[in-house]
C-alpha positions as CSV (number, residue, x, y, z in Angstrom):
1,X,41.2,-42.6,-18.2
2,X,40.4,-42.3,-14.7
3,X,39.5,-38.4,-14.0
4,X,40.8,-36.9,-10.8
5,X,38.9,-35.9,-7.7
6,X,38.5,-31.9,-7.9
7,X,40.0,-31.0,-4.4
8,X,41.1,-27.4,-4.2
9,X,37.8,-24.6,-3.8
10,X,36.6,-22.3,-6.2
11,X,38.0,-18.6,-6.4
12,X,35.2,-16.3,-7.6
13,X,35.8,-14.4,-10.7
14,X,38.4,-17.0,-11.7
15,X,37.9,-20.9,-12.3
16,X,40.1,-22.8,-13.2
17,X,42.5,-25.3,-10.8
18,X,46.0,-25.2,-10.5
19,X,48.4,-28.0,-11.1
20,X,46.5,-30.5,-13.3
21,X,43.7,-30.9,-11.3
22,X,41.2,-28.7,-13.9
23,X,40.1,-29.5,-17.5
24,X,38.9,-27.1,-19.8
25,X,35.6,-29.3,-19.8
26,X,35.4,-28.8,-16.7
27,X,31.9,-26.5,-15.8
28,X,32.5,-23.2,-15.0
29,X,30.4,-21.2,-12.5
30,X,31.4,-17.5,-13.5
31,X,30.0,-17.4,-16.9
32,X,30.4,-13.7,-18.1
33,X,28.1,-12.4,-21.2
34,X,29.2,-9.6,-22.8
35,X,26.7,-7.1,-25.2
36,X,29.2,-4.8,-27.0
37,X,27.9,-3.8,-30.7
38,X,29.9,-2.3,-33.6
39,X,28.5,-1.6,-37.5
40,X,31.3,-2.6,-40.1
41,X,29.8,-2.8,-43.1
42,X,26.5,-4.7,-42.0
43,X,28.6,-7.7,-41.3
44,X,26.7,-10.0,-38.5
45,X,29.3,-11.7,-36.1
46,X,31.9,-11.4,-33.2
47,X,35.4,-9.0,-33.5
48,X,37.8,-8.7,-30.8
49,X,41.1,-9.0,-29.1
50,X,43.1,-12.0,-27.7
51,X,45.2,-11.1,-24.8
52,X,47.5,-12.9,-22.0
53,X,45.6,-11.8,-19.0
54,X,43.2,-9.4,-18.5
55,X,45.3,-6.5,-19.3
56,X,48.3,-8.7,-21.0
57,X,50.1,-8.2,-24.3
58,X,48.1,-8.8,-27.8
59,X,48.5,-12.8,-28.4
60,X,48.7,-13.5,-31.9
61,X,48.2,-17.0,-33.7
62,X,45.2,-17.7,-32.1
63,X,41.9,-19.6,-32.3
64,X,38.6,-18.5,-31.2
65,X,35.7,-20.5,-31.6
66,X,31.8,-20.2,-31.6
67,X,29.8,-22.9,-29.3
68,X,25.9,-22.5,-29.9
69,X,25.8,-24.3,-26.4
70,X,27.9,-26.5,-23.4
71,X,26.2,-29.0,-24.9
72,X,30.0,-30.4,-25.3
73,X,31.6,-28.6,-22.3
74,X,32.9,-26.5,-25.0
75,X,35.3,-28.7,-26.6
76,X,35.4,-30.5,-30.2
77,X,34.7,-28.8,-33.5
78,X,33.0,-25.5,-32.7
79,X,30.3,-24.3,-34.6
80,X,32.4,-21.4,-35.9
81,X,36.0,-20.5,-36.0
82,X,38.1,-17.4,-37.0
83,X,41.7,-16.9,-38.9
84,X,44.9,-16.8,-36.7
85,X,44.8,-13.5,-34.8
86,X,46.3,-10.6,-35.6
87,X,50.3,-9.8,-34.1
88,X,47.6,-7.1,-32.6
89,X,45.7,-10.2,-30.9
90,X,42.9,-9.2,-33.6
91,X,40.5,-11.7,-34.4
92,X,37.3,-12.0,-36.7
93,X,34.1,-14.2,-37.6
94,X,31.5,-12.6,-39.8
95,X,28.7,-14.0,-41.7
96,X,27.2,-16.4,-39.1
97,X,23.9,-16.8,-37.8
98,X,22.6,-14.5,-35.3
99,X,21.9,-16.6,-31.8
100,X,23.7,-17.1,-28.6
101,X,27.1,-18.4,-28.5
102,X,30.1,-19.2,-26.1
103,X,33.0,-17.7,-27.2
104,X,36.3,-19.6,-26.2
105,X,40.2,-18.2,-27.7
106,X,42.9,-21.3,-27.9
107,X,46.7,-21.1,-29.2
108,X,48.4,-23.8,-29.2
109,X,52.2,-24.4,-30.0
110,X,51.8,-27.0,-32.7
111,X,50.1,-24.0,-34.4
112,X,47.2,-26.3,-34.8
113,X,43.8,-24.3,-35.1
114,X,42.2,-27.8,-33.6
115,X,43.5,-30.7,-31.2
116,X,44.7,-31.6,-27.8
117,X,45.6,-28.8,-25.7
118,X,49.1,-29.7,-24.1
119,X,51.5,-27.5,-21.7
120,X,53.0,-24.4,-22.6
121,X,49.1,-23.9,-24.5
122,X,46.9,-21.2,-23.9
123,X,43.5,-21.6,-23.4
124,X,40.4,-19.2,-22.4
125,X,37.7,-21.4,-21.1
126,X,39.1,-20.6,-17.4
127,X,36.1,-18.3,-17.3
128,X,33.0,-18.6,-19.7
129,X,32.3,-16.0,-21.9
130,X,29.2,-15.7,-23.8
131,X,27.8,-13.4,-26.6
132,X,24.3,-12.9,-28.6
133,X,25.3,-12.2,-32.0
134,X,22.7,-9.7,-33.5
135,X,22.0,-8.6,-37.1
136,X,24.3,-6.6,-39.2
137,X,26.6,-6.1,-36.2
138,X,29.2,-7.5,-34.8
139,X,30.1,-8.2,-31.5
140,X,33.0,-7.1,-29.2
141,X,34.6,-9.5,-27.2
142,X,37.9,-9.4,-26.3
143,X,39.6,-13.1,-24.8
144,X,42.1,-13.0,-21.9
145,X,43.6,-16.3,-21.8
146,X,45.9,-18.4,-19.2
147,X,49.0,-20.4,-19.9
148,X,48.6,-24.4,-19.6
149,X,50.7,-25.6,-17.1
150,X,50.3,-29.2,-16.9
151,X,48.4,-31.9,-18.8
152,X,44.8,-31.5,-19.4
153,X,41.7,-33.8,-18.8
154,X,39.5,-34.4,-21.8
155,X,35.7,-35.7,-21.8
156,X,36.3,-39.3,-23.7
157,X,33.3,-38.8,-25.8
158,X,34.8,-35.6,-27.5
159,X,37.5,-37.5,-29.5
160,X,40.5,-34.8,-28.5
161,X,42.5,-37.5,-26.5
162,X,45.1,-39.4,-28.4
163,X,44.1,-43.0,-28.3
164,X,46.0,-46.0,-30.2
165,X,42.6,-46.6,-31.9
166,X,41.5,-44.6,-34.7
167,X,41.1,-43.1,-38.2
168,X,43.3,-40.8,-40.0
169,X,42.1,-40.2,-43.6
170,X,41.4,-37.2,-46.0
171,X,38.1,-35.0,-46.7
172,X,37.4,-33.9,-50.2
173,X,35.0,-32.6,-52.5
174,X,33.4,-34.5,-55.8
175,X,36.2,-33.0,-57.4
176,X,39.1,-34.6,-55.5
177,X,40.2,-30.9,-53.7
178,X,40.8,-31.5,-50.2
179,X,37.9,-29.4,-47.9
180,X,40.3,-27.8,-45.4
181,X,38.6,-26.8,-41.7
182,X,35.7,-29.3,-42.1
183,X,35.7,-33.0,-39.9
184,X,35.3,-36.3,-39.5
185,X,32.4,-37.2,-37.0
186,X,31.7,-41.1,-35.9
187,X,28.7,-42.5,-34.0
188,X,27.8,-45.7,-32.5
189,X,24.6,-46.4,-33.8
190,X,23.3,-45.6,-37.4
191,X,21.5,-42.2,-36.2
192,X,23.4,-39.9,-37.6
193,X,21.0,-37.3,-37.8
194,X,22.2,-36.3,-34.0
195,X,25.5,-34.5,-32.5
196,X,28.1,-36.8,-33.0
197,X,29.7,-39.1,-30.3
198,X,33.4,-38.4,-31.5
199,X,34.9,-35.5,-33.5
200,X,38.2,-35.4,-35.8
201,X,40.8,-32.8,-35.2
202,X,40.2,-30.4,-37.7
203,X,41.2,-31.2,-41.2
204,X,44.3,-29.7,-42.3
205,X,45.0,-27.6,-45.8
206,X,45.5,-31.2,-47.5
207,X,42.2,-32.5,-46.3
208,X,43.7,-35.0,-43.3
209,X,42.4,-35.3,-40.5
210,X,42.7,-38.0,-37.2
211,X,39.7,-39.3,-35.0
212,X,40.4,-40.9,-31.8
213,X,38.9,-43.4,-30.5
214,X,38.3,-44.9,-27.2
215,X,38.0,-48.4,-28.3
216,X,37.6,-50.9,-31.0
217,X,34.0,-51.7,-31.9
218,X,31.5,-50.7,-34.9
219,X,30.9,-47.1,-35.8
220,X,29.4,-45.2,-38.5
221,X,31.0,-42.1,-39.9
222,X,30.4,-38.8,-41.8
223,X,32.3,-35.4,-42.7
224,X,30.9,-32.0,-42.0
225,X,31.9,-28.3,-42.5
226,X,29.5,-27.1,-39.2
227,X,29.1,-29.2,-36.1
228,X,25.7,-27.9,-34.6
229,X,23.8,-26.8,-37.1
230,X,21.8,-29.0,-39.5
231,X,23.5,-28.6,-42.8
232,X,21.8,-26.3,-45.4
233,X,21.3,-27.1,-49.3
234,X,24.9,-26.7,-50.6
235,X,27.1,-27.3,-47.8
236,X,29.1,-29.8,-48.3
237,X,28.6,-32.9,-46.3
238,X,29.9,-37.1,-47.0
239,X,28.7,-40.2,-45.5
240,X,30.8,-43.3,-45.0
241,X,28.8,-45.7,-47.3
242,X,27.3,-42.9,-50.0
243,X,23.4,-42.7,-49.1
244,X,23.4,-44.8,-46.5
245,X,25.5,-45.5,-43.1
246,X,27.9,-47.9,-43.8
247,X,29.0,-49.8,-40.5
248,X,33.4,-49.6,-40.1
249,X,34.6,-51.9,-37.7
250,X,38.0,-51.7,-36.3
251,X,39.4,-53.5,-33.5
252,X,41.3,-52.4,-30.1
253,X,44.9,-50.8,-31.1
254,X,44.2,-50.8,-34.5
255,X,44.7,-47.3,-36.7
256,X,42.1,-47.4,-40.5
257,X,44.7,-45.5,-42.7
258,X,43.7,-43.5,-45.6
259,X,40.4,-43.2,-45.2
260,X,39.0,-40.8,-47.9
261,X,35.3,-39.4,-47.3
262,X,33.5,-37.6,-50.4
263,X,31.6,-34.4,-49.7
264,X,29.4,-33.7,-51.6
265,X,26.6,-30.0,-51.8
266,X,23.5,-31.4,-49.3
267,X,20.3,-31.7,-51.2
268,X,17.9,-32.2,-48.1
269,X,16.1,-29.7,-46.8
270,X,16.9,-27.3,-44.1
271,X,14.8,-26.6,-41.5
272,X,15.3,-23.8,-39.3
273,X,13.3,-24.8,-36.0
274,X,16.6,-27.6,-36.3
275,X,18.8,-24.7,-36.0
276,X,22.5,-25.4,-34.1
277,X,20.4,-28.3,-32.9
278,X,20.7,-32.5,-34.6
279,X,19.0,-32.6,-37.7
C-alpha cells in the first residue's frame, strides 16, 4: 500500500488529520501523562471513563488497551486489555504489572475487541495518553475518543490490514478448550524470541483467529496470551512445530485454513530484566 503524503499542519493539543490523510500509527506530538491514584482493594492497574469528546456522553462497548511502549505505533495486540465498558463508559484492568504504559480506548462497530479500524469507529490515539501504573493502586484515566471518518492507514508490519494472504485457524489448550483473547504471531526468520513481525486479530470466544499477511513466502508462527512481555512459567504459550520452529510456507493469494496451534503452561524461565521487552 502506498501511504499518503501528510499535507495539512499540526493543531496543538489535537493531532490527528482530517479526511483520510491520518492513521492511528501515525506519531503523535502531544503526548499527555496523566498521574491520578485511587485504592480499591489493593488492586494494581488503570480505571476510568470512555467518552465521545472531552466532555461527551459515557461510550459504552469499548476497548482500551495497555502498550508498554510505541514500539508498534500503538497498534496490534496490546499488552493488556479490559472488558467492554460500562453503558457508564466504565472500564477496568487490574492485576498487571506496575511500569509505564500508553493507554489507547477503541470501539468498533463489528463489536470486535481487536481488528481493522473502519469508518463510523472510534478511536482514541488522536492524542497520546500515558500512565505509570504503581503498586496496589489503580490509575485514573479517563479516554475521549473521536469518530473515524474515512478509511484508515495501517503500518504493514502490524498484520491489521486485510490481505488475500493469510492464516485463519483456532488457539487451544492441551485440553482441546479454545484460549479466547490470546494470538497468533508469525516471524520471518526462526528467532522467535523477539516482538513479532505480524500479529492475529485477537482470537475470538471459539479460539479463531486471522493473520494477515503481506505476501506469500516462509514464516514461522506461535500463539501467545501477552505481546510484550516474556511469558512467565504457566502462561500458556504454542509453537508451530512443538519445540522447535517449524517453517509454513504459503504462497501469494493463498489463505492456510484451520490452522490449530496447541498452548501449552511455559516451562522456561522468566527473567525480569526481559520484562515487556523480547525474551
Amino acid at each position: 500500500m502506498k501511504r499518503l503524503t501528510l499535507l495539512q499542519p499540526l493543531v496543538a493539543g489535537l493531532v490527528f488529520l482530517l479526511l483520510n490523510a491520518c492513521a492511528p500509527g501515525t506519531p503523535a506530538t502531544d503526548t499527555r501523562h496523566l498521574a491520578r491514584y485511587v485504592e480499591q482493594d489493593g488492586k494494581t492497574g488503570v480505571t476510568g471513563q470512555v467518552t465521545l469528546g472531552e466532555k461527551g456522553a459515557p461510550l459504552s462497548d469499548a476497548y482500551v488497551s495497555l502498550y508498554p511502549g510505541a514500539f508498534s505505533n500503538l497498534l496490534g495486540p496490546p499488552q493488556y486489555i479490559s472488558g467492554p465498558s460500562d453503558d457508564q463508559g466504565r472500564y477496568q484492568i487490574d492485576n498487571i504489572q506496575p511500569g509505564t504504559y500508553y493507554v489507547v480506548a477503541r470501539k468498533r462497530q463489528s463489536g470486535q475487541p481487536a481488528g481493522p479500524l473502519s469508518p463510523g469507529d472510534y478511536y482514541s490515539e488522536h492524542q497520546r495518553i500515558t500512565t505509570e501504573v504503581r503498586p496496589g493502586k489503580m490509575s485514573l484515566v479517563d479516554l475521549p475518543v473521536v469518530t473515524i471518518k474515512a478509511p484508515m492507514l495501517f503500518k504493514r508490519s502490524v498484520g491489521e490490514v486485510r490481505t488475500d494472504t493469510g492464516i485463519r485457524g483456532k488457539l487451544t489448550d492441551t485440553k482441546g478448550q479454545p484460549v479466547a483473547g490470546s494470538f497468533a504471531i508469525a516471524y520471518l526468520d526462526e528467532d522467535v524470541k523477539r516482538a513479532p513481525d505480524f500479529a492475529s486479530t485477537l482470537a475470538d470466544q471459539e479460539g479463531r483467529f486471522v493473520l494477515y499477511l503481506p505476501q506469500g513466502g516462509t514464516y514461522y508462527l506461535a500463539a501467545r496470551v501477552h505481546a510484550w512481555d516474556m511469558p512467565r512459567p504457566g502462561e500458556l504459550y504454542g509453537l508451530h512445530g512443538g519445540d522447535a520452529p517449524q517453517p509454513l510456507k504459503i504462497t501469494d493469494g493463498e489463505f492456510i485454513e484451520e490452522m490449530h496451534l496447541v498452548m501449552k503452561p511455559f516451562e522456561g524461565e522468566y527473567k525480569p530484566e526481559k520484562s515487556r521487552r523480547p525474551f
